[in-house]
C-alpha positions as CSV (number, residue, x, y, z in Angstrom):
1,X,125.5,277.9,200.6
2,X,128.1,278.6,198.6
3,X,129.3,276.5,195.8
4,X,132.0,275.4,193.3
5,X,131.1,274.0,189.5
6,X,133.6,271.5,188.2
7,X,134.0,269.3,185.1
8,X,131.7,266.0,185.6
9,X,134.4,262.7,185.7
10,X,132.1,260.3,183.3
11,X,130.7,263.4,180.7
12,X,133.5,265.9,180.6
13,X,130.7,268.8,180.7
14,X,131.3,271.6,183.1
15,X,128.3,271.4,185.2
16,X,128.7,269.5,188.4
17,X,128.0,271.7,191.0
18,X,129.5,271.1,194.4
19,X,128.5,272.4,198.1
20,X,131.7,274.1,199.4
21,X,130.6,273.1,202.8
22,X,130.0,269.7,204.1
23,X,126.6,269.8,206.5
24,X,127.6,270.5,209.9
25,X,127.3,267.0,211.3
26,X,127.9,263.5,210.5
27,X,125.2,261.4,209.4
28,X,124.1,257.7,208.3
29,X,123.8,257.4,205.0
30,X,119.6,257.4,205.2
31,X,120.1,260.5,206.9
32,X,122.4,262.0,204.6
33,X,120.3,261.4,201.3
34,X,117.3,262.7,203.4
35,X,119.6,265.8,203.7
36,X,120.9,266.3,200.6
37,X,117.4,266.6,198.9
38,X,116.2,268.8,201.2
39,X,118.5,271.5,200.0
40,X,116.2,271.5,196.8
41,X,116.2,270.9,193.4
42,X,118.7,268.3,192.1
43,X,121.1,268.5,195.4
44,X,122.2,264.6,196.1
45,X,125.4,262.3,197.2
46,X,127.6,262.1,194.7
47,X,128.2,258.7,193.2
48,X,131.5,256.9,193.7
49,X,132.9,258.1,190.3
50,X,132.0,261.9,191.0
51,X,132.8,261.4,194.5
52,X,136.3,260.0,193.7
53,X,136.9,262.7,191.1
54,X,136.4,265.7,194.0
55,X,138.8,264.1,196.2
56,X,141.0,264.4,193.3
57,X,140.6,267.9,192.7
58,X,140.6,268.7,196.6
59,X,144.2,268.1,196.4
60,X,144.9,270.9,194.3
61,X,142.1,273.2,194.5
62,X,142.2,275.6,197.8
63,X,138.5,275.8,197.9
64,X,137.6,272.5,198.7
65,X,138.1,271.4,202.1
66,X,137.7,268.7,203.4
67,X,137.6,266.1,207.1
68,X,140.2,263.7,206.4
69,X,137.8,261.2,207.0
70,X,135.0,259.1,205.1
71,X,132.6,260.4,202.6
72,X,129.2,259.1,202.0
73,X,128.2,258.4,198.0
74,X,125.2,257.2,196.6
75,X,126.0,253.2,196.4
76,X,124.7,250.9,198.0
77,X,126.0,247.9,198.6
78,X,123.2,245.9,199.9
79,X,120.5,246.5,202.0
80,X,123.0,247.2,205.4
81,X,126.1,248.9,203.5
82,X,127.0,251.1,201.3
83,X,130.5,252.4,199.6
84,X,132.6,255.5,201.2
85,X,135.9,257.0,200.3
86,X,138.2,257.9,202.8
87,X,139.2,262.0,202.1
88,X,142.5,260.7,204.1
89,X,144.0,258.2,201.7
90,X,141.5,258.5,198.4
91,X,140.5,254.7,199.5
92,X,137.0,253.5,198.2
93,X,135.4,252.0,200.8
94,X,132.8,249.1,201.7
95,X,133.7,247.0,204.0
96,X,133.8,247.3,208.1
97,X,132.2,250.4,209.5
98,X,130.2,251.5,206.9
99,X,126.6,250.3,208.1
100,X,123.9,253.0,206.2
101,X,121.6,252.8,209.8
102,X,124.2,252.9,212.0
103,X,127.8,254.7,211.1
104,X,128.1,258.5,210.5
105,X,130.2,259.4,208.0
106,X,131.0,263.2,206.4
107,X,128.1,264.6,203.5
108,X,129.1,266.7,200.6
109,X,125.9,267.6,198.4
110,X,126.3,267.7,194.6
111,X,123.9,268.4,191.3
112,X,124.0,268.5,187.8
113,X,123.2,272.2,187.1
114,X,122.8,273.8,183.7
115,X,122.6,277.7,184.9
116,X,126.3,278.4,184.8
């Protein structure tokens, strides 16, 4: 898979490592943490704040592409939702469609990576 390393949003440290590919398919957000983990070592969803901060950067940088469409991140809300942000509009996201069991939204895998 190849990736992209970017400057963290809360740290400032150049070491968040990004998944240039989203996976394939949509997924609920169980689904998608499942996923992510299974690409090994450190690989998650991003939180809201790094999530927010590559949505950011897509706008400018030509190597991140992405759905215009909604984005899992690690928050939950409470035991039925959890928080999104919409690629189309840079929205966060928790209310309406955004059931964990039951809507599939897009999956970008992250990590914190100290080898570069």
């Amino acid at each position: 898979m190849e990736k992209l390393i970017i400057t963290h949003p809360v740290t400032g440290e150049n070491n968040l490592q990004v998944a240039i590919n989203d996976f394939q398919n949509q997924m609920t957000w169980p689904e998608a943490i499942k996923a992510c983990s299974e690409l090994g070592s450190g690989w998650r969803l991003p939180s809201i704040d790094e999530l927010d901060a590559i949505y950011k950067l897509a706008q400018t940088n030509y190597k991140l592409k992405f759905q215009k469409n909604r984005y899992w991140c690690n928050a939950e809300i409470n035991d039925n939702n959890a928080w999104c942000i919409n690629f189309y509009d840079g929205k966060k996201e928790k209310e309406g469609h955004y059931s964990k069991k039951e809507t599939a939204n897009y999956v970008r895998a992250i990590r914190i990576t100290d080898s570069f």
